[in-house]
C-alpha positions in Angstrom: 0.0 0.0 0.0 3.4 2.3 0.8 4.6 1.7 -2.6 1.1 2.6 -4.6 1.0 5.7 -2.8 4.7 6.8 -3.3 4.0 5.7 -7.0 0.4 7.6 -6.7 2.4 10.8 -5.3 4.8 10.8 -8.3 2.6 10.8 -11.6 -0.3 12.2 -10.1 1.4 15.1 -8.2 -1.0 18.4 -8.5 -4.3 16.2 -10.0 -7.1 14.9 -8.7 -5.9 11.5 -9.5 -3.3 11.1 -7.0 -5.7 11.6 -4.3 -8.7 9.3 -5.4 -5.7 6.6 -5.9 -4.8 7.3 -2.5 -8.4 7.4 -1.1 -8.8 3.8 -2.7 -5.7 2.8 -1.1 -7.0 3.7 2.4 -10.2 1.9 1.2 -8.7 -1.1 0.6 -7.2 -0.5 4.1 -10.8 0.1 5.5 -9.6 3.1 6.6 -12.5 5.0 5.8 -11.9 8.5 7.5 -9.1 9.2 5.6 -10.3 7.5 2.3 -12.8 10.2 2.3 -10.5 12.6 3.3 -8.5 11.7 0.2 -11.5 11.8 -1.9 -12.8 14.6 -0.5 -9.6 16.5 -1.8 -9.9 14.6 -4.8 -13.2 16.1 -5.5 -12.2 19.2 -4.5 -9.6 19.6 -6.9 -11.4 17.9 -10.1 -14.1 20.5 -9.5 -12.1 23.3 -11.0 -11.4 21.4 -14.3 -14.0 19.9 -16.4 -11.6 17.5 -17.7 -11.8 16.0 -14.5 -15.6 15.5 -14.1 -15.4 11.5 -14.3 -13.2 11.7 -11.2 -15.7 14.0 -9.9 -18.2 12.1 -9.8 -16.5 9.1 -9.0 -15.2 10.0 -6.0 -18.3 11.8 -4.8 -20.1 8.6 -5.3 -17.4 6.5 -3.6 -18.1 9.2 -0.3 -21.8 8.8 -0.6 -21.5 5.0 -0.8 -19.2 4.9 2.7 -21.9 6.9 4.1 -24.9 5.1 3.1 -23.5 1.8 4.2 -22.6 3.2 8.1 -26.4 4.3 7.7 -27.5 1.0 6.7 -25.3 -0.9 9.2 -27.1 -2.9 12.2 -24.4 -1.9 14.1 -24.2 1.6 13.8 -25.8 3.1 16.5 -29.0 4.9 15.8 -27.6 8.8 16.1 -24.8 7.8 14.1 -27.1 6.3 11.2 -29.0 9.3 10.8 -25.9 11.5 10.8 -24.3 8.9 8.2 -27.6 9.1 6.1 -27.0 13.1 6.1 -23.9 13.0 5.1 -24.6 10.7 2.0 -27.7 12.4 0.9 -25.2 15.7 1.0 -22.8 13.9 -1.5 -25.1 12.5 -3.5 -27.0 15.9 -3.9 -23.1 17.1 -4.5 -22.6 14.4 -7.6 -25.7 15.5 -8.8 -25.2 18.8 -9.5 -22.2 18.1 -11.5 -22.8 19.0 -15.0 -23.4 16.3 -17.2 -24.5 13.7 -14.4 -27.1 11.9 -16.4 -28.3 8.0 -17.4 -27.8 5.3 -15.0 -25.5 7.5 -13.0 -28.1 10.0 -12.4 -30.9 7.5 -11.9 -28.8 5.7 -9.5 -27.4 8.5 -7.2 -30.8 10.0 -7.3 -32.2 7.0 -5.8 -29.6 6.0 -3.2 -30.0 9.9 -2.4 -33.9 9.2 -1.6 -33.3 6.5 0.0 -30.8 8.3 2.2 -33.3 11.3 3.0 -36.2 8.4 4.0 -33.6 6.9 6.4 -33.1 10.8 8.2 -37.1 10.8 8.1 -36.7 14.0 6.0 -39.6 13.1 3.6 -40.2 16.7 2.6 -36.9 16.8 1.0 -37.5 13.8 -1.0 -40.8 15.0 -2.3 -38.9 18.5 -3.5 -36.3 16.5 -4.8 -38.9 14.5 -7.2 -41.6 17.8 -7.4 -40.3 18.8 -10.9 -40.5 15.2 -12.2 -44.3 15.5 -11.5 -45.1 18.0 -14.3 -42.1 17.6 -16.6 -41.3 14.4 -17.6 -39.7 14.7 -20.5 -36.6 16.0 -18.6 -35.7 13.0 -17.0 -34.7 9.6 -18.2 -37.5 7.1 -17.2 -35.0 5.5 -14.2 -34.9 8.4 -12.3 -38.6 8.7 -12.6 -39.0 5.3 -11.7 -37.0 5.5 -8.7 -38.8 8.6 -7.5 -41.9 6.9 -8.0 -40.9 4.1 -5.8 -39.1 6.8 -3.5 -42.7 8.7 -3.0 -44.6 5.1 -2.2 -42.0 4.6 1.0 -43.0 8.0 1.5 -46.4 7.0 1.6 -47.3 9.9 -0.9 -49.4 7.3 -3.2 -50.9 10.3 -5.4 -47.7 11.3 -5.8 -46.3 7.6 -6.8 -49.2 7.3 -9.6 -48.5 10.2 -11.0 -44.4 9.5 -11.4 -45.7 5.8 -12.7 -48.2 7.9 -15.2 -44.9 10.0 -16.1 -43.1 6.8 -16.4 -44.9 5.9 -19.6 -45.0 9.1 -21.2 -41.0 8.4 -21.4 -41.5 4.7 -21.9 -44.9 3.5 -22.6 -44.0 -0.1 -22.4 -41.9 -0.4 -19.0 -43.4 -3.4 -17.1 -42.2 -1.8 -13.4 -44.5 1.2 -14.1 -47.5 -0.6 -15.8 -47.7 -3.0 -12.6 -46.6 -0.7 -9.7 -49.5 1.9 -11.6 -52.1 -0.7 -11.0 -51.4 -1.6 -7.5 -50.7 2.1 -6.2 -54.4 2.6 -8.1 -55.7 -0.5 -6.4 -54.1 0.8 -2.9 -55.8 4.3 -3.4 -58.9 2.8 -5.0 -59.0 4.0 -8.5 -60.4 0.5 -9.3 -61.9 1.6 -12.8 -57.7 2.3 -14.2 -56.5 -1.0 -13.6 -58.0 -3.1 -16.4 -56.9 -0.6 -18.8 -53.3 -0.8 -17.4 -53.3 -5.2 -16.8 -54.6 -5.1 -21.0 -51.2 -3.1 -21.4 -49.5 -4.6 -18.7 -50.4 -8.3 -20.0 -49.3 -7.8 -23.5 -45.8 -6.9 -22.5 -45.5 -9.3 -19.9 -48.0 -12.4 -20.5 -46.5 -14.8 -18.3 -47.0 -13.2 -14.9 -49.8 -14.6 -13.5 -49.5 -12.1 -10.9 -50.7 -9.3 -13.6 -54.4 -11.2 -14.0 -54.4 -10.7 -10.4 -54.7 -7.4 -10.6 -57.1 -7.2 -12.8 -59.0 -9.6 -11.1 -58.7 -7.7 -7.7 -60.0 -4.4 -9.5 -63.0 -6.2 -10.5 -64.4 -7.6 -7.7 -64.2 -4.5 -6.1 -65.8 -2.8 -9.3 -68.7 -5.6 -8.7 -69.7 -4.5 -5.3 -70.6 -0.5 -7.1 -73.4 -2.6 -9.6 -76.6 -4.5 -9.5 -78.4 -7.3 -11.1 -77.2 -8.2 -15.2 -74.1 -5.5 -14.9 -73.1 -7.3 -11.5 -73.1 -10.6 -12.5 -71.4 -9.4 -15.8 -68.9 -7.6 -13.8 -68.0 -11.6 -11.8 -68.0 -13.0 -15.3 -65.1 -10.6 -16.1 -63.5 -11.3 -12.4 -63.9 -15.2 -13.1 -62.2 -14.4 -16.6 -59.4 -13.0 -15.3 -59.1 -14.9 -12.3 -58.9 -18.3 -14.9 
């Protein structure tokens, strides 16, 4: 580990490289103070090149990922989780903000970074970090609306989820994850009436998940109990269809 360091110090001398080597070093080490410390610097210094945005954005990720893992840790004792679960959510918001932070990366930073703010019970932060996703979509890539969709149902802000789902599909009409999780957040808030709709759609991308009838079938007996006579037992016909 000496001798990586040394070698670190001498080709990397004045760039941000030199200290996210040494930050993985210290890693490796599980020396995670000054790993972060080292990456920290790291950061610091690719900031004021964008040459360096990568490194950026790597090492502000690596941070955010020591953090969220001392938040997630049984053993960490409870103050200390919260404070962990701060400090990542700060990171993450710090990767991104990065310019050019987009794709996977985006989606995935976004969603740790929810997860993060849930686990500091700060759920009014993770509803502003989602509120622009709720009237313009076509922004975002359909992960990241996606993830905030599942980020505002742990949030219990199910109005909120269905509309994300909805948005979901304006990007990507055919994702399977937002067709289902649409028809049960629509189930769970009672909007029986949308969910055939969405299993027709739901079915024809994905026709061997029984689970998808299901739904259906669950949205219809409760559409059963608002009819009488003929357009009831027509109503349990479709049920028993869907439920076969």
């Amino acid at each position: 580990a000496q001798y990586y360091a040394s070698i670190a110090h001498k080709l990397y001398a004045g760039s941000p490289y030199g200290s996210m080597v040494l930050g993985n070093i210290a890693s490796k080490k599980n020396n995670n103070d000054e790993a972060i410390k080292h990456w920290q610097d790291a950061a610091t210094a690719a900031a004021t090149d964008t040459v360096y945005r990568d490194v950026q954005r790597q090492v502000l990720g690596n941070i955010a990922s020591v953090y969220l893992n001392t938040a997630r840790d049984e053993k960490t004792p409870k103050d200390a989780k919260a404070a962990a679960a701060k400090k990542a959510a700060d990171a993450y918001n710090e990767l991104l903000a990065v310019p050019g932070t987009s794709g996977s990366v985006a989606a995935g930073a976004r969603q740790n970074l929810q997860q993060a703010l849930l686990m500091t019970g700060d759920t009014s932060s993770v509803t502003k970090n989602y509120s622009d996703m709720l009237t313009n979509p076509t922004a975002y890539d359909y992960q990241s609306l996606l993830t905030s969709a599942v980020a505002a149902v742990r949030a219990n802000r199910n109005a909120d989820a269905a509309k994300l789902f909805e948005n979901v599909l304006v990007v990507n009409p055919y994702n399977r994850d937002a067709l289902f999780n649409l028809a049960v957040t629509d189930l769970t808030m009672g909007q029986f009436d949308k969910v055939p709709a969405l299993v027709t759609r739901l079915v024809a991308v994905d026709p061997a998940n029984p689970e998808n009838s299901l739904l259906a079938a669950r949205a219809y007996v409760e559409i059963a109990k608002t009819k009488k006579g003929a357009a009831q037992a027509a109503v349990n016909d479709t049920t028993l269809a869907w439920f076969n």
